[in-house]
TORBAKOL-420676 format. One line per field, with one value per residue (C-alpha): residue number from 1; residue in one letter; chain; x, y, z. Coordinates in steps of 0.001 Angstrom, whole numbers, plus 500000, padded with zeros to 6 digits. Layout:
# TORBAKOL-420676
i [NUM;...]
aa [a;...]
ch [A;...]
c1 [X;...]
c2 [Y;...]
c3 [Z;...]
END
This chain:
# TORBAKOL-420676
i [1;2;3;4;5;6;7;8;9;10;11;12;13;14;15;16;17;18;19;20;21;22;23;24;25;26;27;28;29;30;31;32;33;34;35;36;37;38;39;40;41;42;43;44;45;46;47;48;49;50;51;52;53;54;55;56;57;58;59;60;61;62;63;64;65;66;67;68;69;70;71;72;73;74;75;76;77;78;79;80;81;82;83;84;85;86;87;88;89;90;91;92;93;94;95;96;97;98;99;100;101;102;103;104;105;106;107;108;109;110;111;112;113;114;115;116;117;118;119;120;121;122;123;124;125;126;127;128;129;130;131;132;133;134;135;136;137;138;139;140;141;142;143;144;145;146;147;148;149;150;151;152;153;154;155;156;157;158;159;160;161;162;163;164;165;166;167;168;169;170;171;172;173;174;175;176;177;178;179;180;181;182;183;184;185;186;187;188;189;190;191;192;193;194;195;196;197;198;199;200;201;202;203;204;205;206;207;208;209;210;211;212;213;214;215;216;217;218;219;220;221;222]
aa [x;x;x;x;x;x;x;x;x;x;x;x;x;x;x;x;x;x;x;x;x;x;x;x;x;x;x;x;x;x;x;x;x;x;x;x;x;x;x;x;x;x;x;x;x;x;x;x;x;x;x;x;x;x;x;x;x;x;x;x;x;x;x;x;x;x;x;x;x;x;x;x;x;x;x;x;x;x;x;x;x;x;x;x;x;x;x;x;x;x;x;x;x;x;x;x;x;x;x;x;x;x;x;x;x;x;x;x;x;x;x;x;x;x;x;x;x;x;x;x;x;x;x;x;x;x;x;x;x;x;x;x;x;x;x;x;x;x;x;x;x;x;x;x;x;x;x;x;x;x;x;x;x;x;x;x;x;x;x;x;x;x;x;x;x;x;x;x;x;x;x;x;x;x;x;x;x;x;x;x;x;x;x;x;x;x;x;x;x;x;x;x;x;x;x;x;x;x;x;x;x;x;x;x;x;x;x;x;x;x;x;x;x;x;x;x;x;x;x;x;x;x]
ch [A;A;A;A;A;A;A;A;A;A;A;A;A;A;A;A;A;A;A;A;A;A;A;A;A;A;A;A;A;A;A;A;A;A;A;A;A;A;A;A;A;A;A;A;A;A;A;A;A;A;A;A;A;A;A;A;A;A;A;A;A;A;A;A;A;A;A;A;A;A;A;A;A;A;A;A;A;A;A;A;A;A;A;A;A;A;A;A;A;A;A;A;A;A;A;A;A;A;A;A;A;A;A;A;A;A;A;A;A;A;A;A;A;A;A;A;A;A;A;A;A;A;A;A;A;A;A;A;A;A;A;A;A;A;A;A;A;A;A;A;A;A;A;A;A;A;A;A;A;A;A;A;A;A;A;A;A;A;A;A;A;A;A;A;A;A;A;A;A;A;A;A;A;A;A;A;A;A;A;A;A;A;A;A;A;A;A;A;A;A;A;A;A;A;A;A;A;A;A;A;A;A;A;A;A;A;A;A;A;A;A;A;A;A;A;A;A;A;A;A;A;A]
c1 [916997;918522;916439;918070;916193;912551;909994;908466;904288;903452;901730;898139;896313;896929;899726;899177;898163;895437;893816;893840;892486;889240;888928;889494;887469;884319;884905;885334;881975;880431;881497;880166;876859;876355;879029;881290;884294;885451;887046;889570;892214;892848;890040;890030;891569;894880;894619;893698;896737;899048;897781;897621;901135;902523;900584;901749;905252;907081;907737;906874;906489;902684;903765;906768;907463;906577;904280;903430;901202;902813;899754;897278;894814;891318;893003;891854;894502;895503;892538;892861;896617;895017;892484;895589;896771;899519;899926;902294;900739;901676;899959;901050;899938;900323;897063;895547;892460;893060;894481;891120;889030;891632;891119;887402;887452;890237;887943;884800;887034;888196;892074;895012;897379;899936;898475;900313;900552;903800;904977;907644;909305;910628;914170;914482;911104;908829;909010;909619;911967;915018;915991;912550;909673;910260;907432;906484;903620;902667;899485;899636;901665;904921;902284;900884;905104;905095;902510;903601;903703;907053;910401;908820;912002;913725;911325;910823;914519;914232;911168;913285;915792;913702;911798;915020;916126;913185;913199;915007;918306;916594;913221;910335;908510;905224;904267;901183;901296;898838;900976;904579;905126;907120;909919;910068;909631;912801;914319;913618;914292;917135;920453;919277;916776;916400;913275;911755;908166;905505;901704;899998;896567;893854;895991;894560;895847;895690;897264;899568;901088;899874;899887;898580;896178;897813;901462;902435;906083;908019;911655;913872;916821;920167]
c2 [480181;477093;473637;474532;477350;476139;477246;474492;474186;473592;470727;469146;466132;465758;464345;461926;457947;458497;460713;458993;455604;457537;458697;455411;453647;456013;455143;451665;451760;454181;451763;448408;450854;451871;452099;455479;454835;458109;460988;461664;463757;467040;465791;463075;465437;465230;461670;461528;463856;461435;458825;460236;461312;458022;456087;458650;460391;457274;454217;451347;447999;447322;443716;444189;448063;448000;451082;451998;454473;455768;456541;454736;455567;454144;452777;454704;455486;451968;451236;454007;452374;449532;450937;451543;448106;448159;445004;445227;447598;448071;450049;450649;452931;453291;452901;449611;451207;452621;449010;447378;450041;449827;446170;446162;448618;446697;443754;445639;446689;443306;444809;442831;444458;444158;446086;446035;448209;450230;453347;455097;456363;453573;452582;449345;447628;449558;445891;447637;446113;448266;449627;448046;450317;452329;454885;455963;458153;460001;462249;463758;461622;464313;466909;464950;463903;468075;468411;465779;467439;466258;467077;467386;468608;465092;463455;464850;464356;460413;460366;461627;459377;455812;456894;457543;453655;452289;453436;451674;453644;456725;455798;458364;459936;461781;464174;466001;468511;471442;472145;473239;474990;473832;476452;474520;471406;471707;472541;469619;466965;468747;466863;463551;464153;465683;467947;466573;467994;470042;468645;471516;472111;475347;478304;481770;485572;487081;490550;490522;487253;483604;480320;476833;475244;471625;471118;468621;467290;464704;463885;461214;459693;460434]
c3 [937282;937975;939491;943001;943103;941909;943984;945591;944779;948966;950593;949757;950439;946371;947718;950105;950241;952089;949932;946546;948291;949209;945997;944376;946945;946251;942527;942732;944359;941307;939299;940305;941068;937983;935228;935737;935320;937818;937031;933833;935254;933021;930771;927898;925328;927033;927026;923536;923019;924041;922471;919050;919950;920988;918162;915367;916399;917964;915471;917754;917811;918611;919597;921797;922585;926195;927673;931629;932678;936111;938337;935975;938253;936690;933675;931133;929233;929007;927631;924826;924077;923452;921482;918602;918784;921446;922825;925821;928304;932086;934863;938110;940999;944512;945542;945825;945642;941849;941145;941916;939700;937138;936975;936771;933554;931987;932180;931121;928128;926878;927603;928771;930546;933637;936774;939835;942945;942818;944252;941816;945286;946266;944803;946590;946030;943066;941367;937660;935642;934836;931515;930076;928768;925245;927054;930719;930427;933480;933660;937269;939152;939545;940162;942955;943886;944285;946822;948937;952262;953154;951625;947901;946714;946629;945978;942793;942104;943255;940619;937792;938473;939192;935670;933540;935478;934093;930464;927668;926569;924218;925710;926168;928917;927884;930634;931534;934336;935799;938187;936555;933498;929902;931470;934596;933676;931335;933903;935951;933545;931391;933144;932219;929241;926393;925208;921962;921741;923457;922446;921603;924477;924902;926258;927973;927917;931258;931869;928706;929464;927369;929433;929004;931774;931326;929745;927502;927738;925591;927032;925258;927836;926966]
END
């Protein structure tokens, strides 16, 4: 099986503009109502996964060893970075709408970091500087690339190249996807990275066969 061949995952509002700004607008209201912070997409262990990762696999500098969260979303995970002492965190997302909450929990946090609308798609104008973060971490944001009802294909293939642009030379991307498996993934990311580590998540049996609900991908650049 080659990455010509993947099966594609078909269309879903999951991947659409439109959809993500309702949700976000519905949460920015929760919020300012009464405190939730909105959903934590694939649940806070995989968060914490990463960040335990990040914190105690990579040695980074704290102080300068840039970090962006593609699809931040509500900002959560930028808040547990911070939590460990990393100092120069980014967030970026396409919807304005996940920008706004994002900024309100930052600020209900005490956390600095850069938020700024962004959408990874776009070569031209996604306003990230090139060749600049030691880690992207991205928790959903392919997955959502993949059910983009239009040509999801390349798209995906534009992603994986704008991310390996933005990454220092031998910089990390920690991936978390429901969507695609390890086997796929490595397929998808194999030309232009190379596998380091799988974080280890709850897995099922079903008819003989063992799986993983959520996957947990490190890839270094070459």
């Amino acid at each position: 099986m080659t990455e010509e061949n993947t099966e594609e995952l078909g269309p879903s509002n999951l991947g659409t503009l439109d959809f993500w700004e309702n949700v976000y607008a519905l949460e920015l209201d929760n919020f300012k109502g009464h405190g939730d912070v909105g959903e934590i997409w694939f649940g806070k262990k995989a968060s914490l996964n990463v960040v335990k990762w990040i914190s105690t696999k990579l040695n980074l500098d704290k102080d300068n060893d840039a970090i962006v969260d593609i699809g931040c979303g509500n900002g959560m995970m930028l808040v547990e970075l911070a939590k460990q002492g990393f100092k120069q965190l980014v967030g970026v997302d396409y919807s304005q709408k996940a920008i706004d909450l994002a900024n309100e929990i930052l600020k209900e946090n005490n956390v600095i970091a850069k938020l700024q609308v962004c959408d990874i798609l776009d070569s031209e104008n996604h306003g990230l500087l090139l060749n600049y973060f030691k880690v992207v971490h991205d928790k959903g944001t392919y997955d959502a690339i993949s059910l983009h009802p239009e040509d999801p294909a390349s798209k995906r293939k534009n992603y994986i190249k704008n991310i390996y642009d933005i990454l220092k030379p031998e910089g990390y991307l920690v991936l978390t996807s429901c969507n695609w498996t390890k086997e796929e993934l490595l397929l998808h990311f194999n030309n232009d990275y190379d596998f380091i580590d799988e974080l280890p998540m709850d897995s099922f049996q079903f008819g003989g066969r063992k799986g993983n609900t959520v996957t947990q991908l490190v890839f270094k650049k070459k």
